[in-house]
N, C-alpha and C positions, 0 to 999 in steps of 0.2 A: 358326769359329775353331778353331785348334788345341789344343784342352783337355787332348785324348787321351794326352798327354805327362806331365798332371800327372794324370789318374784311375787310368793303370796302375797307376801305386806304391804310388797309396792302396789300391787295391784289393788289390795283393799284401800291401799292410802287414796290410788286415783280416783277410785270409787266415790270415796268422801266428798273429795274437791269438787268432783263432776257434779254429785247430787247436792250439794251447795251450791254453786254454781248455776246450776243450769234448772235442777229440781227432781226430784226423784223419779219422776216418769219421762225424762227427756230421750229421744233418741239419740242423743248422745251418749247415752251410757250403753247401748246396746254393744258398740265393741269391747269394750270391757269387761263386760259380763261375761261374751263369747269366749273373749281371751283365758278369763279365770276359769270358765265351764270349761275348755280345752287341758288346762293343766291338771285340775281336779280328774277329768276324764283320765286323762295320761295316768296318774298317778293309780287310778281305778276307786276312785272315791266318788262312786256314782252319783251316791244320794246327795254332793253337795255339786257336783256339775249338773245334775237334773235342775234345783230351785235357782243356779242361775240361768241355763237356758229358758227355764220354765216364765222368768222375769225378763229374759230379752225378748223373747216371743210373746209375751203380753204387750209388751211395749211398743214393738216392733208393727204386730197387730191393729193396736189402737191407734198408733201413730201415724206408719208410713203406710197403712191396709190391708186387707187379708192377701190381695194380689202381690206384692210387692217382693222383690228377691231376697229381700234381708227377714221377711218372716219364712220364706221360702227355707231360707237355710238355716234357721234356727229351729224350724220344724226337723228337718231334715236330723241336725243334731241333737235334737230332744228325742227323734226317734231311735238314732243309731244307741244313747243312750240307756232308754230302754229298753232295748232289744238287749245290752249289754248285761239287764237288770232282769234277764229274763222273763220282763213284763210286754210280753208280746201284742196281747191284745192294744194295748195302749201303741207300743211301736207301729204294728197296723194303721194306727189311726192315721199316726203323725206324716209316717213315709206316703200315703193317702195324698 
């Protein structure tokens, strides 16, 4: 069924809260962002699940390290992404 209609909202809503809360580069927001970049993906709205993985893996990055398993697996999703986007080169990088 079509859910997808009512999960964006909520998700952009928790978004708000979270970066109020906590602030816009928290790693707290990186599951969030996963979760939306997931739906987005689902749905095949690449270009809007890229700019949130693109923002969890920044944050992810900065915060928890380049080693860390949560930027491990946003790369991982950033790649599968574009590889979706048939922008392989970049995919390359990421699965890298």
């Amino acid at each position: 069924q079509d859910i997808i209609d009512d999960t964006i909202p909520l998700h952009k809503k928790a978004l708000k809260v979270f970066e109020k809360a906590y602030g816009k580069e928290s790693s707290k927001l990186i599951p969030i962002l996963v979760s939306l970049g997931t739906i987005y993906e689902g749905e095949g709205d690449f270009s809007k699940a890229e700019k949130r993985y693109m923002r969890a893996d920044r944050i992810a990055s900065s915060k928890l390290g380049p080693n860390s398993l949560v930027h491990a697996d946003t790369q991982h999703r950033l790649g599968r992404t574009h590889f979706k986007m048939t922008r392989f080169r970049d995919a390359d990088r990421e699965y890298y």
